[in-house]
C-alpha positions in Angstrom: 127.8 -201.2 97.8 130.0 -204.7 97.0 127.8 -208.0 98.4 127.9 -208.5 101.8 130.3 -211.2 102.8 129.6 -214.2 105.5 132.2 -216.3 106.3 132.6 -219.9 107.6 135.8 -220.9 109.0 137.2 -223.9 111.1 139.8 -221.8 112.2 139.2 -218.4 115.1 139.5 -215.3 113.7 141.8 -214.7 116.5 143.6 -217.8 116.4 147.2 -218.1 114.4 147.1 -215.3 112.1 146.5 -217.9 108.8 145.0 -217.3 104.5 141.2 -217.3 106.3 142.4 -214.0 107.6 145.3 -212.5 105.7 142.1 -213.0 102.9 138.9 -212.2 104.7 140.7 -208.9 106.3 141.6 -207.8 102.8 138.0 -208.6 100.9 136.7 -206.8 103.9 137.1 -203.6 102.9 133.7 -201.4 102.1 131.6 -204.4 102.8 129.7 -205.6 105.7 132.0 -208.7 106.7 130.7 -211.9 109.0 133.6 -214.2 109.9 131.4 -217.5 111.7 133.2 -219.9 113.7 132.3 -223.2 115.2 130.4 -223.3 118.3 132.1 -222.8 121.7 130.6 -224.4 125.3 128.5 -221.6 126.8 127.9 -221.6 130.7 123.8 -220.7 130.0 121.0 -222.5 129.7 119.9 -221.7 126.0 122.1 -221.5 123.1 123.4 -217.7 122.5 124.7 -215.8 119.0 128.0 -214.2 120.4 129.9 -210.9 117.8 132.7 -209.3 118.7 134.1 -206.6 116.1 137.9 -206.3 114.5 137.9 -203.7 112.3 135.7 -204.2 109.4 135.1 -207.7 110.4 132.1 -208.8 113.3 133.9 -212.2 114.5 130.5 -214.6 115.4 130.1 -217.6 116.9 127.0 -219.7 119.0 127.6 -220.5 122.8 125.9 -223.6 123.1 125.2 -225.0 126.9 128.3 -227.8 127.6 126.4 -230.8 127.4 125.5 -229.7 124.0 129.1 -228.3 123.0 130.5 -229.4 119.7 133.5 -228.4 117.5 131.8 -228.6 114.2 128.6 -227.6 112.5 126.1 -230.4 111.8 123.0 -230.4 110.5 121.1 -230.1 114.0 123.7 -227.0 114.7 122.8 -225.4 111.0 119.2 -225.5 112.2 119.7 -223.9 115.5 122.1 -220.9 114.0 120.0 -220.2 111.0 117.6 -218.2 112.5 119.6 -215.6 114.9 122.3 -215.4 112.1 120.0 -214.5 109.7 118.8 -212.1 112.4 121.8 -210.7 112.7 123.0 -210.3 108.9 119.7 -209.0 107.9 117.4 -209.6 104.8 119.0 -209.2 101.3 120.2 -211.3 98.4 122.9 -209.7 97.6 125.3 -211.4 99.7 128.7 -214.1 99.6 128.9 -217.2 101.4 132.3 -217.7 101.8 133.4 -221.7 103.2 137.0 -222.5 104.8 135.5 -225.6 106.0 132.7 -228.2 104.2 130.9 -229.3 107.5 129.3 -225.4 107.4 127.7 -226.5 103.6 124.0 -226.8 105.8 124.5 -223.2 106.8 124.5 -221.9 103.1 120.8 -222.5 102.1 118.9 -220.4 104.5 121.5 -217.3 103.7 120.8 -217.5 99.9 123.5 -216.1 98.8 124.3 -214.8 95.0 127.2 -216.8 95.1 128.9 -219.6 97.4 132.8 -219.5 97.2 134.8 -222.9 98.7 138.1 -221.9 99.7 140.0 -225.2 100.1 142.9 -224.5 102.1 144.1 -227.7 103.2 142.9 -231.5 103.1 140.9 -231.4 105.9 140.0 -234.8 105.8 143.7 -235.8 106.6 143.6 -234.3 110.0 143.8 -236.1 113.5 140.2 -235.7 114.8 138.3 -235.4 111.7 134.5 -235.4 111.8 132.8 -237.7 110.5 131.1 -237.0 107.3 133.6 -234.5 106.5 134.7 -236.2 103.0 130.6 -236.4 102.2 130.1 -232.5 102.7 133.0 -231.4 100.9 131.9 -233.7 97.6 128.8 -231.8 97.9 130.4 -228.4 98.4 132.5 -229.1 95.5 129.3 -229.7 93.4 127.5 -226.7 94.9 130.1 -224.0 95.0 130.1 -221.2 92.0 133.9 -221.0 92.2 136.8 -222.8 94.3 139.6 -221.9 95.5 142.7 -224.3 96.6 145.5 -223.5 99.0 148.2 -225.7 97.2 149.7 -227.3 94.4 148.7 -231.1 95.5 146.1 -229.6 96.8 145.0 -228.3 93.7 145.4 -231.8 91.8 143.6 -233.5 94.5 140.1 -231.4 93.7 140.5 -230.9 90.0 139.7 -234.8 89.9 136.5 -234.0 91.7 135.7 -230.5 90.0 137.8 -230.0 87.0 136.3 -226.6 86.2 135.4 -223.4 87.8 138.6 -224.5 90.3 141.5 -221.6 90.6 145.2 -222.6 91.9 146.0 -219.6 94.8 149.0 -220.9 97.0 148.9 -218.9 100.4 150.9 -215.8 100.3 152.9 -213.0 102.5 152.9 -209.8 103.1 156.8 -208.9 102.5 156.3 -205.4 104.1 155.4 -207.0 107.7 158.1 -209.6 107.6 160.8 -206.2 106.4 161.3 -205.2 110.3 162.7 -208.7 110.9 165.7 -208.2 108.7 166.6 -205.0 110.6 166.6 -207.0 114.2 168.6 -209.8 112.2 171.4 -207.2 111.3 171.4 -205.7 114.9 171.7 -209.1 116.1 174.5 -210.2 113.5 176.5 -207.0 115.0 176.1 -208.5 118.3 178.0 -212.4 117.3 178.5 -213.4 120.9 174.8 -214.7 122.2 173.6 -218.5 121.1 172.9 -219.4 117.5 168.5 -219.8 117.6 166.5 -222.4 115.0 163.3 -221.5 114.9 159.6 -222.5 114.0 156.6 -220.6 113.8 153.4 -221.9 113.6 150.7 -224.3 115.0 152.7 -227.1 116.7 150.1 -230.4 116.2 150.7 -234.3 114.5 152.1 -232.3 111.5 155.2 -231.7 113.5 157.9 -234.3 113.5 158.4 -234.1 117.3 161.0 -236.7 116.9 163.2 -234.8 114.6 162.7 -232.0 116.5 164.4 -233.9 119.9 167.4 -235.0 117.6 167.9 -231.6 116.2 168.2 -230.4 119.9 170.5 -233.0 120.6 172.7 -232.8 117.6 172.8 -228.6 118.5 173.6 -228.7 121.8 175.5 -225.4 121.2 172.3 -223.8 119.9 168.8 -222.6 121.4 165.4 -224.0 119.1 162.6 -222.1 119.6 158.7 -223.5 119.0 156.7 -220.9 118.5 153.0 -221.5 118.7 150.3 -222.9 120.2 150.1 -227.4 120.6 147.0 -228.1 118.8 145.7 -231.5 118.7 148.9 -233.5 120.3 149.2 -234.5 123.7 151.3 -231.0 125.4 153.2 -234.0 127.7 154.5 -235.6 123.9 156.3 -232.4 123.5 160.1 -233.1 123.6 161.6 -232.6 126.9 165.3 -230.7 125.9 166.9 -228.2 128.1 167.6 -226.2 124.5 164.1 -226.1 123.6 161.6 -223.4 124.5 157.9 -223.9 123.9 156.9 -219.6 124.0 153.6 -220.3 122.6 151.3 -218.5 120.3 152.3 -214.8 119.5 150.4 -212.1 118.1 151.5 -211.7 114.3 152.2 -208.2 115.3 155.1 -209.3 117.1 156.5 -212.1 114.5 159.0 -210.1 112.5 160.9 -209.2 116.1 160.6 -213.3 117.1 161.8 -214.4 113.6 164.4 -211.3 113.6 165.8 -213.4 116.5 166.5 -216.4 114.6 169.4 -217.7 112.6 167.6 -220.4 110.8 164.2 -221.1 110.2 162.6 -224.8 110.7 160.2 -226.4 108.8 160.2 -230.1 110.6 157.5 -231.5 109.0 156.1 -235.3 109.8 155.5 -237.4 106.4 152.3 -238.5 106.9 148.9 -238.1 105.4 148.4 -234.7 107.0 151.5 -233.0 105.1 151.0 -234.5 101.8 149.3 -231.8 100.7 150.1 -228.5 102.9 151.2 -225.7 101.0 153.2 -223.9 104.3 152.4 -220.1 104.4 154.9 -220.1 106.6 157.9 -221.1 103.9 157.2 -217.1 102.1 157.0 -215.4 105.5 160.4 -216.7 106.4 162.2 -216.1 103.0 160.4 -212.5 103.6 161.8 -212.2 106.7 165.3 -212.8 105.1 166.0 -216.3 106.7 167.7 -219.3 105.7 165.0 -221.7 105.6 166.2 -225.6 106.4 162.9 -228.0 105.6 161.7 -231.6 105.3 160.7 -232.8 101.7 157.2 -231.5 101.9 155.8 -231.9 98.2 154.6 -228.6 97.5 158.0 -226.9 99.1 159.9 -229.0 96.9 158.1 -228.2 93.8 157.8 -224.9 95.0 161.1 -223.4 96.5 163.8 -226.2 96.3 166.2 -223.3 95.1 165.9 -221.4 98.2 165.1 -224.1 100.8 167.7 -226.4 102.2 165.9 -229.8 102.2 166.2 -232.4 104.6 165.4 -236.0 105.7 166.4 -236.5 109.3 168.0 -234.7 112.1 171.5 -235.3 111.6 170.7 -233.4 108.3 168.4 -230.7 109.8 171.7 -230.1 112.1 174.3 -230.0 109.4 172.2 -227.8 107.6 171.7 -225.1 110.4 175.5 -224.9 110.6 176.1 -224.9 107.2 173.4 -221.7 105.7 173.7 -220.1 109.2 176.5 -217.4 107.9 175.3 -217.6 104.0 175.0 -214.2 102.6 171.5 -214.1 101.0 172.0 -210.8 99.1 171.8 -213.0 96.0 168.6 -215.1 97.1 166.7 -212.4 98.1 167.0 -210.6 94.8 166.0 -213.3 92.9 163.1 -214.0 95.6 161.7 -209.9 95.0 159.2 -211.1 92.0 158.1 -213.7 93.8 157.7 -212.2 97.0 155.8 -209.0 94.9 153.5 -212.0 92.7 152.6 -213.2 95.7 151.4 -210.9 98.2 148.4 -211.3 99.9 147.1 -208.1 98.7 147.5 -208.9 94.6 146.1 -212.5 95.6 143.2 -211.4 97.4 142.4 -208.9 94.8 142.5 -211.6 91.8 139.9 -214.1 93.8 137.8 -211.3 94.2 137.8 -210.2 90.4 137.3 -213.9 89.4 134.1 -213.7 92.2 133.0 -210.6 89.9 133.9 -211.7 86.5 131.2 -214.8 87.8 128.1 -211.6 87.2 129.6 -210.6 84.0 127.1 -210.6 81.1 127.9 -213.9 78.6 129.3 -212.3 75.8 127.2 -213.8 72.6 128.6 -216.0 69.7 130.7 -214.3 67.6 130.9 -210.9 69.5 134.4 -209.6 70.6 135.0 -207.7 74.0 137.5 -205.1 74.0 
């Protein structure tokens, strides 16, 4: 039997459909799977150890009474799950700690794992409503960790200065197969001319969201429907632009994304300069080139290192607008054939299969001085 695999994640497991679980789903497979998420407010009068299952993967999390609610594991938290989650994943050494998020670091000990595994998928740190002593846990991670992960090229620069070995470059990925339905709804609706052109975004709407370019989009499109697709993390829901050719859907199931993007023209990436974008690596650029879109962007670093060639990038509204007009009626045929090796290198499936075999390759016998391996 592979290690078992417990899993600490900032994020829900049934949350937007992000690399936590495109991987964890994936690494899942023939092993006992724990996906731990922050604590929620409970309505009891004792903290309770909540699982729900999803496939091969028992979702977990601690009710805590309201007074003592928190978003984020601290050291007083670590304590009071150690002992029902160790409960619940059993004795045994044999086991992966697995960390989307550095405030969990107090959890690892009292699991004693064979190996701890930081997968850094975005600069926390950077985020409106940061907790404190975030930057402190994830020096210590970075120490601690047997192998890292990061989500991003800047990203990547960013924690090679901290821990400049044992650290692997894995930009999030797609799963081009999912996204191949959306092309077919795109065609049916190309046949059918006469409706609205549709921008759209997909994805969590929060202070990484240029709200203001969004509004002057809408405004220079007047002609056009945008779509915001996704839940309003973080933001006030009132700050949300007020345009009478903007729809706020909210979250869908990822089931149900290659029909909402096979509805769009163009895809959006309005992204805010600001601390929280300077080092984002957008899973969402790959889904939407997989889906077959023109893709219109702001100059996110890692998109334009990235995918210049195949995103139209942009620095204001006015431009955003121009843009939509302009790649709306592109033929693609030639993008999308250069875009099948990179689509193919980057599926979720080949990535979540080479982090595991760099996990493995960690057990490997040391191969002595002057011996050869095959």
């Amino acid at each position: 039997m592979p290690p078992d695999l417990i899993v600490f994640s900032h994020l829900r497991w049934t949350g937007v459909w992000q690399r936590p679980q495109h991987l964890i789903s994936r690494l899942a497979a023939g092993r006992r799977t724990w996906f731990v998420e922050e604590p929620e407010p409970g309505t009891g009068s004792e903290p309770r150890l909540r699982t729900e299952r999803h496939g091969p993967v028992t979702r977990v999390w601690m009710e805590l009474p309201e007074l003592e609610a928190s978003r984020t594991w601290d050291r007083a938290l670590a304590e009071a799950h150690a002992e029902p989650l160790c409960r619940l994943v059993g004795p045994g050494d044999d086991r992966w700690v697995w960390l989307q998020t550095p405030m969990a670091f107090d959890m690892v000990a009292p699991l004693e794992p064979r190996r701890l595994v930081y997968d850094v998928m975005d600069d926390l740190a950077a985020f409106a409503g940061a907790p404190e002593g975030l930057v402190l846990h994830q020096r210590r991670t970075l120490h601690e960790a047997d192998i890292v992960f990061t989500g991003g090229r800047s990203l990547h620069r960013s924690v090679v200065a901290h821990r400049p070995t044992g650290t692997h470059l894995f930009p999030s990925g797609v799963d081009p197969a999912h996204y191949e339905p959306a092309r077919r709804h795109r065609r049916r609706r190309h046949r059918q001319p006469e409706g609205r052109p549709v921008a759209g975004y997909v994805g969590v709407i929060d202070e990484r969201v240029d709200l203001d370019l969004v509004a002057g989009l809408a405004d220079h499109l007047p002609g056009w429907d945008v779509q915001m697709v996704g839940p309003v993390a973080k933001i006030d829901p009132m700050s949300l632009p007020p345009r009478p050719n903007v729809a706020y859907p909210g979250q869908q199931p990822y089931s149900a994304l290659p029909e909402v993007m096979g509805g769009f023209d163009v895809a959006l990436m309005p992204f805010a300069r600001n601390e929280a974008t300077a080092s984002i690596s957008p899973t969402k650029t790959l889904e939407y080139l997989a889906a077959g879109l023109p893709v219109v962007s702001t100059r996110v670093p890692d998109v334009v290192a990235d995918h210049s060639s195949v995103v139209c990038l942009q620095d204001d509204a006015e431009g955003f607008a121009a843009a939509c007009r302009r790649v709306r009626g592109d033929d693609l045929t030639d993008r999308d054939r250069k875009l099948a090796p990179l689509l193919a290198r980057q599926d979720w499936d080949r990535i979540a299969e080479r982090m595991r075999g760099l996990i493995e390759r960690l057990d490997a016998p040391a191969v002595p001085a002057g011996e050869v391996t095959a």
